[in-house]
VOPAGU-2260 file (C-alpha; in pm, 1 decimal, decimal comma):
REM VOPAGU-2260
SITE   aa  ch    i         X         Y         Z
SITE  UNK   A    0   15319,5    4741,3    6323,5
SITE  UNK   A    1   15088,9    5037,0    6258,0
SITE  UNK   A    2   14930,8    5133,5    5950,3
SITE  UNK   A    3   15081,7    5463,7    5776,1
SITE  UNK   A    4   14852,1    5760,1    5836,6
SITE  UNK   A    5   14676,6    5891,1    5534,8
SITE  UNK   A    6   14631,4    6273,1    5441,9
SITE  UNK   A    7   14276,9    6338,0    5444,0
SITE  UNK   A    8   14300,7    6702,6    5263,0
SITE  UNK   A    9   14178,0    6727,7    4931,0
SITE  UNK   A   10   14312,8    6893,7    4659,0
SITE  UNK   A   11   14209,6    7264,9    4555,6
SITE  UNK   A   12   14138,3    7431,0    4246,5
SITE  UNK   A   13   14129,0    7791,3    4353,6
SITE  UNK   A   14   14003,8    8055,0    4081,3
SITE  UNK   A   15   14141,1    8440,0    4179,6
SITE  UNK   A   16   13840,2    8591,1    3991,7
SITE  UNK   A   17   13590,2    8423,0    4248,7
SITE  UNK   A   18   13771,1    8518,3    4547,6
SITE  UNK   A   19   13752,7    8824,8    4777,8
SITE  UNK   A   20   14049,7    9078,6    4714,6
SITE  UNK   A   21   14175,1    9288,7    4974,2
SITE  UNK   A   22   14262,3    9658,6    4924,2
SITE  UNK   A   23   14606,7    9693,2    5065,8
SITE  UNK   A   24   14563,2   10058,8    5012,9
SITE  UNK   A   25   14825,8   10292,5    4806,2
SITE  UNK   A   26   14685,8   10157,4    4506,4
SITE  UNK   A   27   14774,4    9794,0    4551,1
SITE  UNK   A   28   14575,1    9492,4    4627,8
SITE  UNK   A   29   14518,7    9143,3    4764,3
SITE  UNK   A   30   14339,0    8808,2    4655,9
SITE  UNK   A   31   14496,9    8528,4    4923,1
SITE  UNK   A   32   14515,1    8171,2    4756,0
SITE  UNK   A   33   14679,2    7881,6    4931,9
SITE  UNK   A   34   14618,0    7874,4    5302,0
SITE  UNK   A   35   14493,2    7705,9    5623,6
SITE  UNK   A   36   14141,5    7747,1    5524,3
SITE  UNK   A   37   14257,6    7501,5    5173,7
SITE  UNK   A   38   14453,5    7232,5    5425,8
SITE  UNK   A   39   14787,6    7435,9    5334,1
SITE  UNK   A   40   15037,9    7352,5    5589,5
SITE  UNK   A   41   15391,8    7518,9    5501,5
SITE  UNK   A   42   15329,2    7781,1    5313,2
SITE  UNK   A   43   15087,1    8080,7    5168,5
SITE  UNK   A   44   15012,2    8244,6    4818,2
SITE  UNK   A   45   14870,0    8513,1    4627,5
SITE  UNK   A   46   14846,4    8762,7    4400,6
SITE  UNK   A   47   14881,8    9173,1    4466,7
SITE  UNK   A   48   14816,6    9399,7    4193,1
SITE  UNK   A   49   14975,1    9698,8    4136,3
SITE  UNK   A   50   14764,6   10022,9    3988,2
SITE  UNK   A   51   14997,4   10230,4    3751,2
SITE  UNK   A   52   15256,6   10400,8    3946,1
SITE  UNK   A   53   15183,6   10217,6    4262,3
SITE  UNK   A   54   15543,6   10143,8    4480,2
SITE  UNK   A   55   15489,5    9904,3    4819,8
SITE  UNK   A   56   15689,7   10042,0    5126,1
SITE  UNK   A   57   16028,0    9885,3    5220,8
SITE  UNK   A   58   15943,7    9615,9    5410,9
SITE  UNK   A   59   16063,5    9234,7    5542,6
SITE  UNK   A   60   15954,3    8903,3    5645,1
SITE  UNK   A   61   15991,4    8622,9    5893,0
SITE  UNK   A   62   16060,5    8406,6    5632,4
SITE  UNK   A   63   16191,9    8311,2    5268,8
SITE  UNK   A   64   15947,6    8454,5    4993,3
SITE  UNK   A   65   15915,2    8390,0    4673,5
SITE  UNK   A   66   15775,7    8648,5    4365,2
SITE  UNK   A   67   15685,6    8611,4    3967,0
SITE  UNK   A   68   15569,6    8873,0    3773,7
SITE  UNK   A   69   15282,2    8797,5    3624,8
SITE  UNK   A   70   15256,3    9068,6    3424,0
SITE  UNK   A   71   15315,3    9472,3    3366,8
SITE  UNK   A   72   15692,4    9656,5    3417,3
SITE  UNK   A   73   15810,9    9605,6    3778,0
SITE  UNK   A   74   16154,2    9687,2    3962,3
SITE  UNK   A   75   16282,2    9535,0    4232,0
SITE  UNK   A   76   16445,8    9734,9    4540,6
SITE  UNK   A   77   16696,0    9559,8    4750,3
SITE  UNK   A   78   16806,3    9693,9    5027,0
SITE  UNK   A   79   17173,9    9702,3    4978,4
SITE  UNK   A   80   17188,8    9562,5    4644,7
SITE  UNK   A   81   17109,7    9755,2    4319,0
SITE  UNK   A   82   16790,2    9750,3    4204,3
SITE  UNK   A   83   16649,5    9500,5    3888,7
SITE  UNK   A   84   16396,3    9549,0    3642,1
SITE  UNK   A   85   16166,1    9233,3    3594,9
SITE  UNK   A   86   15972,7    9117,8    3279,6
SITE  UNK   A   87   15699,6    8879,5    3311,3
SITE  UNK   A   88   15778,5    8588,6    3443,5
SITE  UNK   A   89   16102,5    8683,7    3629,0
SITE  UNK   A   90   16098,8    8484,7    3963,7
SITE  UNK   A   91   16234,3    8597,6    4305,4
SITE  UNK   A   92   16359,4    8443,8    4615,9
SITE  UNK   A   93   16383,7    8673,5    4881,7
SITE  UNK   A   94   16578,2    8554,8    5226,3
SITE  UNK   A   95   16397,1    8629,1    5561,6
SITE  UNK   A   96   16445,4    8972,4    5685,2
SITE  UNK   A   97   16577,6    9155,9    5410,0
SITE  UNK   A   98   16406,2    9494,8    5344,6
SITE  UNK   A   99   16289,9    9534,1    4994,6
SITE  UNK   A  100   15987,9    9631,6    4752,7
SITE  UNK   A  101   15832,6    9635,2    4434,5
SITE  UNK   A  102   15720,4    9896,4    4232,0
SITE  UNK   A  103   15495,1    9928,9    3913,2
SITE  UNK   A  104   15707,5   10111,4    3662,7
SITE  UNK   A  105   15430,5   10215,8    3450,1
SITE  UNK   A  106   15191,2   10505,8    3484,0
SITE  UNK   A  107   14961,4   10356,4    3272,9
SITE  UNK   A  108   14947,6    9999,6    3278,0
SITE  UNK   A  109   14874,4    9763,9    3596,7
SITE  UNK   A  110   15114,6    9492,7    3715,9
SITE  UNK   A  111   15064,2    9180,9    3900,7
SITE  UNK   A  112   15300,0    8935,3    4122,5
SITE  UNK   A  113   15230,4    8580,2    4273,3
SITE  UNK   A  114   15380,9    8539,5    4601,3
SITE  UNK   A  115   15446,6    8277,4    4819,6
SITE  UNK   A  116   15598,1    8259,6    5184,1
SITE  UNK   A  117   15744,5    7972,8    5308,9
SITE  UNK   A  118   15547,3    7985,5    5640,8
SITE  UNK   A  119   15183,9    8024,8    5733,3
SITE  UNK   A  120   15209,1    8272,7    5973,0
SITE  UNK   A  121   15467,6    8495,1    5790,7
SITE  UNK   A  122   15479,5    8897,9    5902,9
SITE  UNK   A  123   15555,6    9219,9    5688,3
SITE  UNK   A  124   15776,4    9416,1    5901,8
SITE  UNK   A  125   15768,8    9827,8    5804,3
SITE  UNK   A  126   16113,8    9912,2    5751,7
SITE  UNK   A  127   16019,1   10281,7    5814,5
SITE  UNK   A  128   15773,9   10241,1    6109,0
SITE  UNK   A  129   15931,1    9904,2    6224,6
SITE  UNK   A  130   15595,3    9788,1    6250,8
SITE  UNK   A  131   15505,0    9423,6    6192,5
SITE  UNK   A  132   15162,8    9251,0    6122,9
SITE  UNK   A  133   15072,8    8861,5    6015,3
SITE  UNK   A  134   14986,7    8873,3    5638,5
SITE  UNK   A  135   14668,5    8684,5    5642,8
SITE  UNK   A  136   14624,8    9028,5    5836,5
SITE  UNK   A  137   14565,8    9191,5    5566,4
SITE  UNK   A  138   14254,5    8955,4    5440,3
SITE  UNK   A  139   14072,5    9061,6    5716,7
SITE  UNK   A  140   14035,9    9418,6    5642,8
C-alpha cells in the first residue's frame, strides 16, 4: 500500500493594494488574485473597478462565473432576462456562455466586483465582435 500524496502548496494571503492592476480600458480595471502563479488549480479571482459611468461590453465565458458587489450602484444585464440592480454584497452566478454585463450606475461614485471563474483558463467572448481572449490575457497588458 502506498502512502497518500500530500499537497505541497502553501496557503496565500494576497493583499489587492500591493498588486499590479490592469487597465481594462473604458474606464474599468483589473487586479488578478487567485491563480496558477498562487498554486490555484480550479479556479481564478479578482477584482475590476468601475469609474463612474463606466458599462463593460456584452460579453460570455467558457465557464460558470461568479460576481459580488463590493461596493458602489451596479446593474446587471442579462441577455434575455430583465435587468437587476445590485447593492453591495449581492452575489451572482452566471452559467457558461450567457452574454451579459455590468454597469456602474453612478456618475459620480466608483464601483467594485469580485469575480471568480470556475476554470483557469476561462475566455471573455465579445458578443458584438465575437471575439474571444483568455482572461489572465488581460494581466499582461
Amino acid at each position: 500500500m502506498t502512502a497518500p500524496q500530500t499537497d505541497t502548496r502553501r496557503a496565500a494571503v494576497l493583499r489587492p493594494s500591493e498588486i499590479k492592476t490592469h487597465d481594462r480600458g473604458g474606464g474599468a480595471s483589473t487586479t488578478p488574485l487567485v491563480g496558477p502563479s498562487v498554486g490555484a488549480t480550479a479556479f481564478i479571482n479578482g477584482i475590476t473597478s468601475f469609474g463612474a459611468g463606466t458599462k463593460i461590453p456584452f460579453h460570455s465565458h467558457n465557464c460558470e462565473e461568479s460576481v459580488v458587489l463590493l461596493e458602489g450602484e451596479a446593474m446587471l444585464d442579462i441577455e434575455g432576462q430583465e435587468s437587476v440592480q445590485l447593492q453591495p454584497l449581492d452575489t451572482t452566478w452566471l452559467p457558461p456562455n450567457l452574454s451579459h454585463r455590468f454597469r456602474n450606475l453612478s456618475d459620480t461614485q466608483p464601483m467594485k466586483i469580485l469575480w471568480i471563474y470556475a476554470r483557469l483558463d476561462a475566455t471573455r467572448t465579445l458578443t458584438e465582435t465575437g471575439v474571444t481572449n483568455f482572461v489572465s490575457a488581460e494581466h499582461n497588458k
